[in-house]
N, C-alpha and C positions, 0 to 999 in steps of 0.2 A: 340114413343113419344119423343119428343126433350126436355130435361130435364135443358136443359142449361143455363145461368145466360144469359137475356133479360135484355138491356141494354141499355138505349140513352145518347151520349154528348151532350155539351151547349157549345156553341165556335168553333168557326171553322179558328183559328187563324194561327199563325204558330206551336203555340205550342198543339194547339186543334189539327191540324189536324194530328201531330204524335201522340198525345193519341188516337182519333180514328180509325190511321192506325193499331194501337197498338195492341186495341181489336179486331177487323177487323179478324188480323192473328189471333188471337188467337182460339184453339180450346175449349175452355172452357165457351164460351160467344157468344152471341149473338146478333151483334152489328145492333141494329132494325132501330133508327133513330138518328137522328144529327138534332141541329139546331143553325143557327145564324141568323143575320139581314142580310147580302148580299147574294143576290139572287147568285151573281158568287161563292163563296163558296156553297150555298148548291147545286148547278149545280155540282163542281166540285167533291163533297163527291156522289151524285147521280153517277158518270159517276163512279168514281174509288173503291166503295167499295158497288156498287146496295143498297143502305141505301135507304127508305124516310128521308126527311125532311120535317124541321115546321120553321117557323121565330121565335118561341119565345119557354120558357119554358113552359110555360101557355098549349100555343096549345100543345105540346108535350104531359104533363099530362092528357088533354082532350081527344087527339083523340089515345092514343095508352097506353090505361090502364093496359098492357099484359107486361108493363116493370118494374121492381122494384127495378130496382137501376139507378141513374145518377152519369155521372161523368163532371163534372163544371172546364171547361177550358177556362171560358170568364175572360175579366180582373179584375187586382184581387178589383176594388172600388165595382165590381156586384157579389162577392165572398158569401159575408155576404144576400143579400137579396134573391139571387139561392137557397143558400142551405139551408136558413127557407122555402124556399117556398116547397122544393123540400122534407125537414122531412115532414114539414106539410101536404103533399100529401103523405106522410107513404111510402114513396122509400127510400133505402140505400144510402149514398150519397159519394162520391170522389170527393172532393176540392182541387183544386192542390196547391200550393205556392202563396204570404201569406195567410194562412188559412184567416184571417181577417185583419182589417186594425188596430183595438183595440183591446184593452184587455175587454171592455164587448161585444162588438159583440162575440168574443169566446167564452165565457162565456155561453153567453146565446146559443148559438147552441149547445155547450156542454151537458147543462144540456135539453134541447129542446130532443138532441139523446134518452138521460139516459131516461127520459121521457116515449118516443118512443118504446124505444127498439132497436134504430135503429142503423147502421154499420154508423159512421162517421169517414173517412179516412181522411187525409193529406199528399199532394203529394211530400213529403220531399223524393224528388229521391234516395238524398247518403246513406238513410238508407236501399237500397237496391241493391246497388254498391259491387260489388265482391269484392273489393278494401277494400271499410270501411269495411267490416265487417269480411275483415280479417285483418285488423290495429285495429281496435274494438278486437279482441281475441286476439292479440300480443299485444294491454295494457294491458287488464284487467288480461294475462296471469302473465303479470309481465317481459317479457321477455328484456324489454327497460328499466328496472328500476322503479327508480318516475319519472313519468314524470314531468317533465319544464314549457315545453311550446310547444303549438302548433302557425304556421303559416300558410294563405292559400292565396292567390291571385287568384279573378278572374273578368279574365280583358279582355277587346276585344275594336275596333272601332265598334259603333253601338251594339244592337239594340236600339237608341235614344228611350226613351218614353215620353211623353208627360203627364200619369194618374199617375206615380209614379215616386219616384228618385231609382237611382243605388244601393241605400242602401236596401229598400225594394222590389226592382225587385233580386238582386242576392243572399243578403247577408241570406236568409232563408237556402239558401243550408249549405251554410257555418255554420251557426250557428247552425242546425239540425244536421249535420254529427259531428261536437265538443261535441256536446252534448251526442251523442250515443256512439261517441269512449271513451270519459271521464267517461260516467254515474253521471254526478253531473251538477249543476247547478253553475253558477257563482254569484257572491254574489254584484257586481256591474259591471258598464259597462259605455262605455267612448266614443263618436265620434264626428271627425273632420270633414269637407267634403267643398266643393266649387260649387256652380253652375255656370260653366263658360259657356254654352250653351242655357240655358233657365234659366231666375230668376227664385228664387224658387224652383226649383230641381235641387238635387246635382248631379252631374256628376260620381264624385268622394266624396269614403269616406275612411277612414281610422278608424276603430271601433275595441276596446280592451274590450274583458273580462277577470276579477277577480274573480278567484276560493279561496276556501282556501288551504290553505297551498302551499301558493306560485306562484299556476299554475299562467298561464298565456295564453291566446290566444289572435291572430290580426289577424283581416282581412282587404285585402286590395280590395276593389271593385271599377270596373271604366269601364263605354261605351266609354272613351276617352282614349283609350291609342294604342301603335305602334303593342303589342303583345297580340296575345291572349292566356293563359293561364290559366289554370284551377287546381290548385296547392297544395297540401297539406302536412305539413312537422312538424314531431311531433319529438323532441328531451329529449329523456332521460336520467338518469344517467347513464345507460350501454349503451344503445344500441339507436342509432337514424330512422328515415326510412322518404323515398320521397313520393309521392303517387301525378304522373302526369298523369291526365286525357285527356291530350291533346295530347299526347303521344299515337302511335300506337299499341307498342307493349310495354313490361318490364313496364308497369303502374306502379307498385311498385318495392320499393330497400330500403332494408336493412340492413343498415352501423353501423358493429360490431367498432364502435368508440364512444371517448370522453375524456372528462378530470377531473381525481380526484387527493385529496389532499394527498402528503403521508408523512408516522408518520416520518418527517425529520425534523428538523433544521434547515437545509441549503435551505439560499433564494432560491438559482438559480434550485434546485431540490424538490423544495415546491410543484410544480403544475405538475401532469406529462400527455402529452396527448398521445392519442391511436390511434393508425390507426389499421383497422383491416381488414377482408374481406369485402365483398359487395353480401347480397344475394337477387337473384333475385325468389321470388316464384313465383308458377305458382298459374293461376287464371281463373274460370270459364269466358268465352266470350259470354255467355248468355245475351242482352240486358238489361240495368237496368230496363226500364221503364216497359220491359214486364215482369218482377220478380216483380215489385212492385204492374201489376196488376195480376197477378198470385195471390200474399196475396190477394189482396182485395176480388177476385172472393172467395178464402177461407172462406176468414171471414164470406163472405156474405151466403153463403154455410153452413157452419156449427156455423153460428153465434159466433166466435169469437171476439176479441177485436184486434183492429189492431196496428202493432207496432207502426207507424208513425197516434196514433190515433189522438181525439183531442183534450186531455189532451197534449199530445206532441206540437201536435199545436198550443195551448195556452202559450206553454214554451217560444216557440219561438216570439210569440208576442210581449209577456212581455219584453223579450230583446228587441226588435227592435221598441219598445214603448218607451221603457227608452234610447234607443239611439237616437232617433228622439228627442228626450227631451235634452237630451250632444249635439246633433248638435245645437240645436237652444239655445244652451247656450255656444256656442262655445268652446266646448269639454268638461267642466266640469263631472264630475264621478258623475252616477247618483245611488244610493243604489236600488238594486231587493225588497229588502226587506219593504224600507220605502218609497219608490219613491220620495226622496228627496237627492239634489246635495250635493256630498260631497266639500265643501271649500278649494282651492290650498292655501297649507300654503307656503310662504318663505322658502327656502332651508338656513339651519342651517351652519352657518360657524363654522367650526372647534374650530376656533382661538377663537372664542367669551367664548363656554362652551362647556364642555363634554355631550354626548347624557345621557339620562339614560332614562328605560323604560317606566317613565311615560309620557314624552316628543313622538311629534309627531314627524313622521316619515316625512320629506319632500315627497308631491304627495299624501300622504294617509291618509288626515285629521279625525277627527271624522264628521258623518253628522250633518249637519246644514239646517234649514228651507233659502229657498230660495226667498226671496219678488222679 
């Protein structure tokens, strides 16, 4: 008796058709049907992985009742209506990046699961990247200090899209994997952006989150640019480290360097910097995508709760809610907490008065309602 997790996708995209090649390989699943709107995709999933297909989800539910989880790789505006459809028909669901387009769409598919009972994934890939999640255990070990701040860039010519901007097509990775290797939530959040190709969506963005006690992270997102790059670079008070995805081999390094203050006197020997070795660990070469549905198949299995669940999902929103909200306020810092812009004060001259602490800090106003 074939005991195996029965399975159909929704999308047959570029990015659907590696999830369904995904499960395909995999021994653990059993990938029954696929469905999208173009006949030449469900031809071409027919020829290379003997699947049926359905045009819609609808028909899928109907005619092939023997499955019990979907995985939802159509674009992400059909994200939020798939995967009520697809609780509400009592199947486990995998929704890849952005879980939803809002913050109550999430919400409610959320509590919809809870509901249910049902396994509600999010396809947040770096949280299952060999990479993060050994940069995840070298912070949280402490081995880099406190950390600073993190950086990431990811950038390519193309894939132009037309249903979303750069921000919400890439920056999920990026803000997901910050999230897992920090463990904390940022306390506001900030972005820039330009639509130079299409009004209306941005091309490029530049988006800052604010943690407490100082952190800092930026991301730099962009379908317009010369390099492709896939980038992440987290800097501590010991110890710093690279982590290139674009990169064939040595994905990660690091770099025993940095700079602290010593108990001196002397200007020119106040700040002393460190060069140190350069380590390079080794790293499992297992596919992320297929670890990530390795979990799902788990969860679904032994009804688990999944890491990159949709409470995680929701994290991610919320950020990417409130930065779409900084963008179209032309960068303004908008509060997690209050969903209201905090006010650029004037940078304090020196010369005029002394700072003291009850005095704002230039860039970090108290919030203000925003008409």
């Amino acid at each position: 008796m074939d005991t195996r997790l029965k399975l159909g996708v929704v999308g047959l995209g570029a990015w659907g058709c590696n999830v369904a090649r995904c499960l395909y390989e995999l021994p653990d699943c059993d990938l029954v049907v696929c469905s999208d709107l173009s006949e030449n995709r469900r031809t071409m999933a027919e020829r290379n992985w003997g699947v049926q297909t359905v045009a819609s989800l609808d028909e899928m539910i109907a005619q092939f009742p023997e499955i019990t989880a979907v995985a939802i790789a159509a674009p992400a505006v059909l994200h939020y209506p798939l995967a009520k459809k697809a609780l509400l028909a009592d199947k486990d669901v995998f929704v890849e990046k952005p879980f939803t387009l809002n913050v109550a769409d999430a919400e409610e598919l959320m509590a919809l699961a809870e509901e249910r009972g049902k396994v509600l994934m999010v396809g947040h890939l770096l949280e299952y990247h060999p990479a993060v999640n050994k940069i995840r255990d070298i912070v949280q070990a402490g081995e880099l200090g406190d950390v600073y701040y993190i950086y990431t860039q990811r950038v390519n010519l193309g894939r132009i899209r037309g249903d979303e901007n750069a921000m919400w097509s890439f920056a999920p990775h990026d803000i997901s994997q910050i999230l897992y290797i920090l463990g904390e939530e940022p306390v506001d959040v900030s972005a820039r952006g330009q639509s130079y190709i299409q009004d209306g969506i941005e091309d490029v963005v530049f988006l800052s989150l604010f943690f407490k006690n100082r952190r800092m992270a930026h991301i730099h997102i962009s379908w317009l640019d010369p390099h492709k790059m896939r980038s992440t670079t987290v800097v501590g008070s010991k110890k710093m480290l690279v982590f290139d995805d674009a990169a064939t081999t040595e994905k990660l390094r690091i770099y025993d360097s940095g700079a602290q203050q010593q108990a001196t006197s002397s200007y020119g020997e106040a700040i002393q910097v460190r060069f140190g070795d350069i380590q390079i660990p080794h790293l499992a070469t297992t596919e992320p995508l297929k670890l990530e549905f390795q979990h799902f198949i788990q969860c679904v299995n032994k009804r688990l709760t999944p890491r990159s669940d949709a409470k995680d999902g929701l994290r991610v929103v919320r950020i990417l809610e409130a930065a779409q909200k900084s963008l179209e306020l032309d960068g303004l810092p908008i509060s997690l907490k209050s969903g209201l812009a905090r006010k650029r004060m004037p940078k304090l001259n020196p010369m005029d008065r002394q700072w003291t602490p009850q005095m704002p800090v230039a860039g970090r106003a108290p919030v203000v309602a925003v008409s």
